[in-house]
N, C-alpha and C positions, 0 to 999 in steps of 0.2 A: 295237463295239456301236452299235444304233442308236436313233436317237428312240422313244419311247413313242409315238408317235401315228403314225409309219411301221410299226409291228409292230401296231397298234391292233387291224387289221382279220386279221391274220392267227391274232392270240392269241384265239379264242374259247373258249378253255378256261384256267380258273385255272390249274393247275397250269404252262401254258405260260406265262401273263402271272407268274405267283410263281416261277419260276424263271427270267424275263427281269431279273426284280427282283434276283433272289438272287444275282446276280453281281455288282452294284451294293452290294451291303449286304455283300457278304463286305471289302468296299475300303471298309468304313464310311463309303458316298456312300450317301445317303437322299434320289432326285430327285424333285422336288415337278414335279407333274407339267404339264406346260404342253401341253395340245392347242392350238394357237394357229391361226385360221385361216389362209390363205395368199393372194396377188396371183395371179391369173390369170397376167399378166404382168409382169414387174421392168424391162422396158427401157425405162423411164422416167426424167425427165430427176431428177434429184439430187432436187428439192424437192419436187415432185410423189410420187416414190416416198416422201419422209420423210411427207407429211403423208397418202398412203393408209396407210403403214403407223400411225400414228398412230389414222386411224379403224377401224381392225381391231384394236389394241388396247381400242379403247372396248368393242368386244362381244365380246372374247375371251371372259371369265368366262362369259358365255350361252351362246356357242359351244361351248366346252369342255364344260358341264354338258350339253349336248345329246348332243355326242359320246360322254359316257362312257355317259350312262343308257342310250344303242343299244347299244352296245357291251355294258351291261348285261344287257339284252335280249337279246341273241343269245350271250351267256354263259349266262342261265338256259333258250337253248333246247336249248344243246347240254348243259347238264345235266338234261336230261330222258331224253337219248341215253345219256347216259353219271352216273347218278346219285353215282358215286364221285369223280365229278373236286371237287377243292376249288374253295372259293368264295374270291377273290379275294383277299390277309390285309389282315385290320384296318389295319396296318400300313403296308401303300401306299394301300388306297381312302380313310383319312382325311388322306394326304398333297394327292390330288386337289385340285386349283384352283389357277387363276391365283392369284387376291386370296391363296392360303398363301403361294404362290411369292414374291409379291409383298411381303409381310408378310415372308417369314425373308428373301427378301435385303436390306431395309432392315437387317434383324437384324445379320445379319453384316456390313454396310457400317458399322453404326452400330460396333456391336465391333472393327472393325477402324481405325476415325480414334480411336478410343478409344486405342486400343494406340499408335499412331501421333502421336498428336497431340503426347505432350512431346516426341518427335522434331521434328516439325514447329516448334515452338515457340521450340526452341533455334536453330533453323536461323534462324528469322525476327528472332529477337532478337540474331546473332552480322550479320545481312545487316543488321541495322538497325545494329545500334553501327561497322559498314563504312562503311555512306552517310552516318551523321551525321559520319565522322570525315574522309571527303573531302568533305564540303559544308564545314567547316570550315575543310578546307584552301581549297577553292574561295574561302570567304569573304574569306582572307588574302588570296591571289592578288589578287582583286578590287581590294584596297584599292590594291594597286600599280596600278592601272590608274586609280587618280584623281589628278590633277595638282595637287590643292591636300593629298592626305595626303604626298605624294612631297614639297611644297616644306615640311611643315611638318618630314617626317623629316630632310632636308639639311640643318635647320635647328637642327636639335635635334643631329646631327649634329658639325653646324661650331660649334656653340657646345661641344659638348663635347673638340672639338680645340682651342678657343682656350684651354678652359680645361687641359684638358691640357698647353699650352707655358708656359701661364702660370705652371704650379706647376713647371715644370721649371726651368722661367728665372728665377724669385722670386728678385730681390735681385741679380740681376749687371746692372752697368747697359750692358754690351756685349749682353745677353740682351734690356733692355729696347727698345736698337732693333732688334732679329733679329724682336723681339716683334710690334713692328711693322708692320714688314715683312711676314710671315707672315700676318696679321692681314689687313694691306690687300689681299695676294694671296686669300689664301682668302676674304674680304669679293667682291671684283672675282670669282673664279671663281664665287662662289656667285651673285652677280647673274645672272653670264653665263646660267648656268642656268635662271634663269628667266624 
């Protein structure tokens, strides 16, 4: 099928434009009808073509309503030829305009992030509980990168081995110098360290 406004000029009789239709509505698609002007030329550089097509959006609406009412026009003149042809249906000539066009696709976009949104939602709240929980880890990591959390953990550490030999060794006095000894080594290695 093709555009409404490529058959524009050829459909001067309803029944030709209501059965160009009727193939559209039997597929319960109801197209809002967009006469849109056109560029002379498109081979223009990216930016330039965005912002002419931009200004040809601004007078679509005029455009279009200009278009159709001709079209109008040379509808009621070939029903003067042919008195029986029907008039245009209700049905699509109140679909007519950009600004409708414009109005039901918000509609439908609006309906459609509607439908979509708790989708959306979960996703954004399962990526966030992701990155808070490797920022966290990040945070950990971090800390080993600083030289005074490092000397304090060794420290925390070697105190918890001394006390560890200590309760192991409690009361044997061959223990008490091993005690020692160990002591002064893990003392001397912890220094070395820092």
């Amino acid at each position: 099928m093709t555009k409404f406004d490529t058959k524009l000029r050829d459909a001067r009789s309803g029944s030709k434009a209501n059965k160009f239709f009727a193939e559209y509505h039997e597929n319960n698609i109801y197209p809002y009808l967009a006469i849109t002007p056109t560029l002379d030329r498109e081979d223009l550089p990216p930016d330039i073509l965005y912002n002419e097509r931009k200004k040809l959006l601004q007078n679509a609406a005029k455009y279009e309503k200009e278009e159709f009412r001709e079209w109008q026009m040379v509808h009621s003149q070939y029903r003067e030829t042919d008195p029986e042809d029907p008039k245009l249906l209700t049905e699509i000539s109140s679909q007519i305009g950009f600004p409708l066009a414009e109005k039901k696709m918000r509609e439908v976009m609006l309906a459609d992030t509607a439908t979509r949104l708790p989708e959306v939602l979960m996703f954004l709240r399962k990526e966030l509980t992701n990155y808070r929980e490797e920022f966290e880890v990040c945070q950990e990591k971090k800390k080993f990168m600083d030289p005074l959390h490092i000397k304090q953990m060794v420290g925390d550490f070697m105190q918890d081995v001394c006390k560890r030999i200590e309760d192991y060794l409690d009361g044997d006095l061959e223990g008490d110098l091993i005690r020692a000894t160990l002591f002064n080594l893990l003392v001397t290695h912890f220094i070395s360290l820092l």
